[in-house]
N, C-alpha and C positions, 0 to 999 in steps of 0.2 A: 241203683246207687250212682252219685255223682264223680263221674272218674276226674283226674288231675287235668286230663287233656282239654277233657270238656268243661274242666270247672274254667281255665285259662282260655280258652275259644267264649267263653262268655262274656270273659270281661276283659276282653279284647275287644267284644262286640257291642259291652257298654256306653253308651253316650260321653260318659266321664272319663272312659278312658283314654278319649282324643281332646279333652279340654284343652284352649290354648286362646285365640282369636280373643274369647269370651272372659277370661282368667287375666289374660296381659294388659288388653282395655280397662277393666275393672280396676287391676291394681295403677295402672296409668293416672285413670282418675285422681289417684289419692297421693297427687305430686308435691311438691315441697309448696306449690301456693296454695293448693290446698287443704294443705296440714297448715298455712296460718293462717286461713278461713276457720277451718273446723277448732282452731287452738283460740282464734279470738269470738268465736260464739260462747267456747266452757268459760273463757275467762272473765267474759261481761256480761253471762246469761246465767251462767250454773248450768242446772238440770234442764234449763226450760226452755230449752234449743235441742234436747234432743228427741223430740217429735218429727224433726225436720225429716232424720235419717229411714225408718220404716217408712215416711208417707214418701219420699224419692224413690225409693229403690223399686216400685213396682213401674213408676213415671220413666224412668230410666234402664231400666229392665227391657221393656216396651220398643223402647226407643233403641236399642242397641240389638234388639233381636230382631228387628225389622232390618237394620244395617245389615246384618251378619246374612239373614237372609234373602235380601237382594243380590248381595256378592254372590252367594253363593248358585242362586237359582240360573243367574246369566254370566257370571264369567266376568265382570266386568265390576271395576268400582264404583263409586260413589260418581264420582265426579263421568265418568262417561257415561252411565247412568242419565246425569241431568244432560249433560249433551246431548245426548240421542232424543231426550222428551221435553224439553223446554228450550226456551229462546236464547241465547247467545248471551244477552244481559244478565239471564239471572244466573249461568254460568260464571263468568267473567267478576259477576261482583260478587258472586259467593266465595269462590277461589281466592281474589285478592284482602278481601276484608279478611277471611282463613288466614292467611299470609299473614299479614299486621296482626290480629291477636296472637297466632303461635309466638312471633317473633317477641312482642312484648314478653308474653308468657314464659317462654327460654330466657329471659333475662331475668324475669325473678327468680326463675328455679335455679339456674346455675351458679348465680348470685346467692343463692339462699344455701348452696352446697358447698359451695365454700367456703365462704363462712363459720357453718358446722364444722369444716373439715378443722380450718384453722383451730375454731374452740378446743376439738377436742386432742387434738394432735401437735397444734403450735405451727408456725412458719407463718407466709404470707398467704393471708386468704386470695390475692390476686392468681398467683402462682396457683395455687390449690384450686380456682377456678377454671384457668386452662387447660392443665392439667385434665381435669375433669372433664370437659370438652373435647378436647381434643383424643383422647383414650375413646369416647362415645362416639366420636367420628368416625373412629377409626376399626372399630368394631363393625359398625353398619358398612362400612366401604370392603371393609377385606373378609368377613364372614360370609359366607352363606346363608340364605336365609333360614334353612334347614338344621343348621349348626346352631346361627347366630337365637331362632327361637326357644333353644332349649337353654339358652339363656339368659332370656327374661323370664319363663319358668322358674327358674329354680329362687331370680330375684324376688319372684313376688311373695316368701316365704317373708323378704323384711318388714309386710306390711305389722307382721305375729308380734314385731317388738311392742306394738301399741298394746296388745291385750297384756302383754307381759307387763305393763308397766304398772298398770292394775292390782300385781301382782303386791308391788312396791309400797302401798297405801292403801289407808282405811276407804273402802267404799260402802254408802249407807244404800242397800239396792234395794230397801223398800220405797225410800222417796225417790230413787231415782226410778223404779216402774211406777210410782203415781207419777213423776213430774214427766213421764216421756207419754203419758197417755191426758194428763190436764195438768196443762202447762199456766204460771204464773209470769204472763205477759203482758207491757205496756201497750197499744195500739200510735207506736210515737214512729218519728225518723229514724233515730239510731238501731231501734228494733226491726223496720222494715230492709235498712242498710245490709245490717249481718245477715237477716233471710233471702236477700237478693243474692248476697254471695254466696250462702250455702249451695241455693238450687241454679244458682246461675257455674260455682264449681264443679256440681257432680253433676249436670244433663249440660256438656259441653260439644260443640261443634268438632273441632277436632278428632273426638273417640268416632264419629258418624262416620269420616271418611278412615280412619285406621281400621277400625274395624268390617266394614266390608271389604276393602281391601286385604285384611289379613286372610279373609275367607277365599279372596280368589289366589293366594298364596300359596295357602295350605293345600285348596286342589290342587295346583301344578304340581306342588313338593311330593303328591304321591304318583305315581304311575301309571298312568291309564287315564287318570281322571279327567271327566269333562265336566260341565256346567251342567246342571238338572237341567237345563229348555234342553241342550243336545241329548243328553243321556238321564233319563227319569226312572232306570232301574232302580237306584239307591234312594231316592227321595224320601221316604218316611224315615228312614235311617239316618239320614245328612238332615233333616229339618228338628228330626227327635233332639241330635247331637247339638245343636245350635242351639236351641231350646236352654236344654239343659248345661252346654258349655256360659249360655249369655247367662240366664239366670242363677247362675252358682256363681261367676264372675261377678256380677255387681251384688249378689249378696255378700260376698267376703269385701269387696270393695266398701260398702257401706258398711256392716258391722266394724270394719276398723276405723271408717272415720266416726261413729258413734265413742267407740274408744278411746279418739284421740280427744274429743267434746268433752267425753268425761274422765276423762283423766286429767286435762286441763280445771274441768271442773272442782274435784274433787283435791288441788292442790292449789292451782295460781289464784282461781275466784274465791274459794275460802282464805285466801291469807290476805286477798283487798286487791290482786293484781289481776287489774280489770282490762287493760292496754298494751295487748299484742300485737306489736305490728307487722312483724313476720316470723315463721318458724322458726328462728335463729334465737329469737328475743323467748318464745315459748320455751325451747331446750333449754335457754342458761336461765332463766327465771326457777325451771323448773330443780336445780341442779341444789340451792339451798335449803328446799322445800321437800321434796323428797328424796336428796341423796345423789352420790354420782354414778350410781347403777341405773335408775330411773335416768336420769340427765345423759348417759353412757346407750339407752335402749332407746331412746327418743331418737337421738343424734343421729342412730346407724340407721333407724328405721326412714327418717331424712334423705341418709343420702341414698338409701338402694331403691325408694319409690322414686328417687329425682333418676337415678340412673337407669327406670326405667320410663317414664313421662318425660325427659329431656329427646328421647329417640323417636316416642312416640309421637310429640310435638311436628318436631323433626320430618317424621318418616309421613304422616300425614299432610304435612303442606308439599312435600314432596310428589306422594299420590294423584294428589289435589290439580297439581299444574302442572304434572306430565300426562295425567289423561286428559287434561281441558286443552293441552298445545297438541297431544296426539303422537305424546315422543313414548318411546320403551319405558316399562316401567317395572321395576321387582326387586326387593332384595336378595334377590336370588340370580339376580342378571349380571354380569359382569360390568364392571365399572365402564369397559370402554364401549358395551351396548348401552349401554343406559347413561349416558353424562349427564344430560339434561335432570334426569330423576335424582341422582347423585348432587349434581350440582345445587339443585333446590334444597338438598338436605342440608349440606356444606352453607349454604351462605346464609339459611336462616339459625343456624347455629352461630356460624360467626358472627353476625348482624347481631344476637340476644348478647354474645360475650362481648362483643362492640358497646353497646348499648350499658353494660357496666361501668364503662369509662368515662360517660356524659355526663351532665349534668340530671339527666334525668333517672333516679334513685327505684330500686327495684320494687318498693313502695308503690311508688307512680306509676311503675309497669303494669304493676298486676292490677291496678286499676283500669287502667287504657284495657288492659286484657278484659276482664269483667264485662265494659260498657261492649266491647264489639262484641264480645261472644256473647253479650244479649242481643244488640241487633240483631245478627245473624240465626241465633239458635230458633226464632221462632217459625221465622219461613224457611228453616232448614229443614225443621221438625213436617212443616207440612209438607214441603218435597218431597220427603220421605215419606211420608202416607200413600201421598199419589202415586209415587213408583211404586210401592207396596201392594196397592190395591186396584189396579190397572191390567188387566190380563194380557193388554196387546206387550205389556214388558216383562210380566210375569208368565204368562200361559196358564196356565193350571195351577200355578204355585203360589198363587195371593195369600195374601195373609188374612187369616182366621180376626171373624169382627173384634173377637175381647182384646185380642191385640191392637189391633187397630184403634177401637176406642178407648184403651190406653193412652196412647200415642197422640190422640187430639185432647186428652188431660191436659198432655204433659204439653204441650204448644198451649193449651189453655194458662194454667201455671206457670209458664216461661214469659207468656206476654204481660200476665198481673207483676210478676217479676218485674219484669222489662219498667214497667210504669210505675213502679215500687223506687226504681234509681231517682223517678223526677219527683219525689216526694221530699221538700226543704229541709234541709237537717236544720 
């Protein structure tokens, strides 16, 4: 019989029971740009956009479990990663293009959380932006990372307001399992537009370097730990754990943005509200149409995936261009070891809440954002393979073919993406 000691020795020994890396990425994904991706596919599409979400998740799945375990195999991120195996060029331009779409990126999300904040609470959305910023700042600067991750954990429980809203209104889920398996689609511009967004939102450049990085994190944060090349006792246990921490992570990442599609669906596109331009415009659209409990679970579920994709943004360009300068790098490192890493967080925060005040509208951001994270995403996608499947960086720990040929899908898909934007509306 299973005693109490051993039943808790087991599932302490569980894969799920160390989720994190894979769970904070995933809900990262689902930041306030977006939720006005996923909110303007329900509302110009209905049902016939949500195919997008199952055929992503194994494409991205792939891809983020290759991230997680590179980090984890060699101790090092993303970014030292290509330093150590490629040319200084494609270093240099991956990093800084990184740089320019986060920062677009943080100007729409925080823009777009303010906003929210405003609607639902009143005051000045300006103030409510900084605010907002600056509290984010200042969490990553003074926490630990140890601390600081047990709280984007608990954040990513805001993504549930989506399913709840479901709760809210009639959903017809027979047409909606025929329309997510044959879907009633035009072969035009505007349809190819939104499916650029969709898969160009959820397989982003940015989760690549957060997420191997969170992995070389997480080792430090425990004790003892070293990278599988030095110490390969653990390795089926730390690769299991990956596995299953990534792919739970973008599963719940995806099943909520299928949520957010059809929820959007199943209220703004049946009443004729077919022109979301950002998350802000879906919440108060949604607020006459289904109520202000719906409009109230929309809102919150907004601002705690922004307050977690605002850091992630963040913490990833930061990763990015303190391992390619070769400065200290961790949130877990004190501010006066680590300035340069700190500093890169700091200015591309301020730089996105800067960038609220321009002429250029947070609209136009997330577009700028869009076009480079397609650039980039597709020979990022391949970098990542090669690091993956190259022994002299892996050793013994390459990545198994299904993954792999995953992974060149999903760069396959990215780049018909990618050529999808040059299609004349």
């Amino acid at each position: 019989m299973l005693t109490l000691q051993a039943l808790r020795r087991r599932l302490a020994e569980h894969p799920l029971a160390r989720v994190g890396p894979g769970l904070v990425t995933g809900v990262a994904d689902d930041d306030p740009s977006g939720i006005a991706t996923y909110s303007q596919a329900g509302a110009q599409f209905g049902f016939n956009l949500l195919w997008t979400m199952p055929v992503s998740y194994p494409l991205m799945a792939a891809v983020q479990s290759l991230c997680g375990r590179i980090g984890r195999v060699t101790g090092q991120g993303l970014a030292s990663n290509i330093k150590r195996a490629f040319p200084a060029w494609v270093l240099y331009g991956t990093v800084w293009l990184l740089l320019l779409a986060n920062t677009f990126n943080i100007a729409a999300d925080v823009a777009t959380m303010g906003d929210v904040t405003a609607l639902m609470v009143g005051g000045s959305r300006h103030l409510w932006t900084i605010g907002l910023v600056m509290a984010s700042l200042l969490l990553q600067i003074v926490i630990p990372y140890h601390r600081y991750v047990k709280y984007l954990k608990w954040l990513t429980f805001s993504l549930l307001s989506y399913a709840a809203v479901l709760f809210t209104v009639r959903v017809p889920w027979s047409t909606v399992a025929l329309r997510t398996v044959a879907p009633k689609l035009a072969f035009d511009a505007p349809t190819a537009t939104v499916v650029v967004g969709v898969f160009g939102t959820t397989i982003s450049p940015y989760l690549f370097f957060w997420q191997c990085s969170e992995e070389v994190e997480d080792m430090r944060a425990r004790t003892g730990a070293r990278s599988l090349l030095a110490e390969g006792a653990d390795a089926a246990r730390e690769l299991r754990r990956i596995h299953w921490d990534t792919w739970s992570g973008m599963f719940y990442s995806n099943l909520m943005a299928f949520f957010v599609i059809l929820a959007t669906a199943v209220t703004l596109h049946v009443a004729g509200v077919t022109d979301i331009q950002s998350a802000t415009e879906a919440a108060g659209a949604l607020r006459p149409l289904a109520g202000d409990f719906a409009f109230y679970l929309f809102s919150l579920g907004i601002i705690g995936v922004g307050l977690i994709g605002v850091p992630v943004l963040a913490g990833s360009a930061g990763y990015a261009m303190a391992e390619a300068m070769g400065w200290p790098s961790g949130l877990e490192v004190p501010v006066n070891d680590a300035r340069g890493f700190y500093g890169v967080i700091a200015v591309a925060m301020l730089a996105g809440l800067t960038l609220g005040y321009t002429p250029i509208n947070p609209i136009k951001a997330l577009f700028y954002s869009a076009v480079i994270n397609g650039i980039v995403a597709v020979p990022l996608i391949v970098v990542v393979l090669l690091l993956a499947s190259r022994s002299v960086v892996m050793g013994a720990y390459t990545a198994d073919r299904a993954t792999l040929l995953l992974g060149w899908v999903a760069a396959a898909v990215m780049a018909l993406a990618g050529l999808g934007m040059l299609i004349p509306s």
